[in-house]
N, C-alpha and C positions, 0 to 999 in steps of 0.2 A: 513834144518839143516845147507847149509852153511852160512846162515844171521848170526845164534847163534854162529857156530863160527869164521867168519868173526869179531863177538862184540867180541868176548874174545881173538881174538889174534890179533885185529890194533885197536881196541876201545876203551877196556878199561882193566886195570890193577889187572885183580884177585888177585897175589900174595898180592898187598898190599892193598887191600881190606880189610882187618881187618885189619890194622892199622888205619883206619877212621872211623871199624864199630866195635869198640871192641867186644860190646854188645852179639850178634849173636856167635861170637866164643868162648867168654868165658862160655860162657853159655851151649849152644854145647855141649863142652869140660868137662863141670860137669855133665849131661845127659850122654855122653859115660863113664866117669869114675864111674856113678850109676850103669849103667849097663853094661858093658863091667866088666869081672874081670882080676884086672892087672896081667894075666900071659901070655904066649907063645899062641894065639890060629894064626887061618888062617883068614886073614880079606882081603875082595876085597872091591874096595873104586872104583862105577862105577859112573863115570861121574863126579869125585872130581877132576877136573881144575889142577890147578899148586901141588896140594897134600899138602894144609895146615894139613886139617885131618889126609891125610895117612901117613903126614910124625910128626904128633904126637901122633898116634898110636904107630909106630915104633919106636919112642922114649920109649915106655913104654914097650918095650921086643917082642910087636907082627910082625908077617910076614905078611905083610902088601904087597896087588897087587894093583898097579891105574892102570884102565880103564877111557878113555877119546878120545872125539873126535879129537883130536891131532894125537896121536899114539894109535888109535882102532884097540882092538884086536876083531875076532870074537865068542862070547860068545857061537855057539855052539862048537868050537873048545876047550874051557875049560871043560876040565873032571873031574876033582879035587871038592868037596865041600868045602863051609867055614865054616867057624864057626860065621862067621859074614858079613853081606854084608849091605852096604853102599848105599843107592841110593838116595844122597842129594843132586840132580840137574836137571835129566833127569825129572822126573816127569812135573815140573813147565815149561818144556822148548815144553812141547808135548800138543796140543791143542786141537787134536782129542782123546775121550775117550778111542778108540781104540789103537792107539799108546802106551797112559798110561798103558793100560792092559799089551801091547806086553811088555814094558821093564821091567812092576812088575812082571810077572811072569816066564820071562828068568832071572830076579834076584834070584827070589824064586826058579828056576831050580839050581843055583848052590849052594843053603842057603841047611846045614844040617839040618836034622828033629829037633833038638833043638837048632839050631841054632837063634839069632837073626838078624831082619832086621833094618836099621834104615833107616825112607824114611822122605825127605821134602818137603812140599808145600806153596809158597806162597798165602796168604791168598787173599781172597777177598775186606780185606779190608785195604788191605795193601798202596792201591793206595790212599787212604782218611787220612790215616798216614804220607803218604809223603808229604800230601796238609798241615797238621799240621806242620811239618817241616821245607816247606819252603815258605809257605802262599801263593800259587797259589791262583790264581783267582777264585769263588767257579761260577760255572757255565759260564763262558765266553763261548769263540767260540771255541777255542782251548782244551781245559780241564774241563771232568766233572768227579769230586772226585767219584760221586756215581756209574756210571756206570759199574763199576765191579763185582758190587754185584750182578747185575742180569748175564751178561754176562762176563765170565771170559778170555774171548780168547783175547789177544793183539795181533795189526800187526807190534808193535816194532816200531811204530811212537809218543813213546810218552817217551823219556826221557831212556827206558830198550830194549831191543831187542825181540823176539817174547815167547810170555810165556803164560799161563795157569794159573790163580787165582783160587782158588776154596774154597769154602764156606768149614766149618769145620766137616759138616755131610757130604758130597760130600766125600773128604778126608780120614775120618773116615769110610764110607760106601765101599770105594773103597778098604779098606783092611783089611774088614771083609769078603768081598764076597771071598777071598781067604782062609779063615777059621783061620786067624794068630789072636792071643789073643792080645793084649792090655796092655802093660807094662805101657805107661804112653803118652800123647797127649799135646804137649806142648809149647808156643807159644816163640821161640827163642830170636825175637826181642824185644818184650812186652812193657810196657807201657814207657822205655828208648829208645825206638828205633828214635822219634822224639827229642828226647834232648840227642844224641849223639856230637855234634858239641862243647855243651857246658861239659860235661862230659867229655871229652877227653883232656881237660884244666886244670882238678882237678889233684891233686896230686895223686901218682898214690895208697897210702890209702884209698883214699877218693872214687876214683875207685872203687878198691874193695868190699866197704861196699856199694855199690851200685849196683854190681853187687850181692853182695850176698841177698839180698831185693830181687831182681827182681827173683834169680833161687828160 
């Protein structure tokens, strides 16, 4: 864990991260205003970095906690339930399955019985998206687009820091076996995620209408 966050506090610049990646956050941000309803509930946002999330949640009336490896709190120390709990980072940062279990289900320890969860994973094929973007070499010495698909574990020598890919029944499978129903499975960055550079050029209508295609 100190690699991960060594990358997010001298490497690289979460806060303004979605201002290069609008895509991911606006989108996001139509997904919790689906389901999230705009009123007063209890939302904890575990492992949400600088608090883009949690600090527009709490724009919209909620009481809003960030949890982060920064300033970690101990999560059996938390007694309270949410109404809502967040775990859009930890997941894809955990390599062993085991790991992934331990944080889903000390999530789901503070998540009220009808509460919702919202959890992210980067895909498996997320790495062959990126070679579309910026035309890596397909097979060289250095970088092979396909190789995530079989095996998702990175050692963070390739461009991101240490993370977990996972195929979309993997993903799916892994939070069912906790018995949570299925509101909706959905792909954030989707098929603008490689023509972000030139999107972010357009006026910001034209934005728009392009985001609303893709949600």
């Amino acid at each position: 864990m100190n690699k991960i966050e060594d990358f997010y506090d001298n490497q690289y610049e979460e806060w303004d991260r979605f201002n290069k990646h609008p895509v991911e956050f606006e989108i996001t941000k139509r997904y919790l205003d689906s389901y999230i309803p705009n009123n007063s509930l209890d939302i904890i946002d575990i492992g949400g970095g600088p608090g883009r999330y949690s600090f527009y949640l709490a724009s919209k009336g909620h009481r809003v906690t960030l949890l982060d490896l920064s300033k970690p709190l101990e999560l059996e120390n938390i007694r309270k339930k949410y109404d809502v709990v967040l775990l859009m980072g930890p997941l894809y940062h955990l390599v062993k399955e085991e790991d992934r279990r331990k944080a889903l289900k000390g999530a789901l320890d503070l998540l009220k019985d009808d509460g919702i969860i919202v959890a992210s994973f980067i895909s498996n094929y997320a790495p062959l998206q990126d070679s579309f973007r910026y035309f890596h070499l397909i097979g060289n010495e250095t970088y092979d687009a396909l190789k995530y698909i079989n095996n998702g574990a990175s050692d963070g020598t390739e461009g991101f820091t240490i993370a977990y890919f996972s195929s979309s029944e993997e993903a799916r499978e892994l939070m069912r076996s906790y018995g949570l129903k299925e509101l909706v499975f959905a792909g954030v960055e989707n098929i603008l995620g490689c023509k972000e550079e030139e999107l972010i050029k357009k006026p910001k209508e034209e934005i728009k209408k392009w985001i609303e295609v893709c949600f």
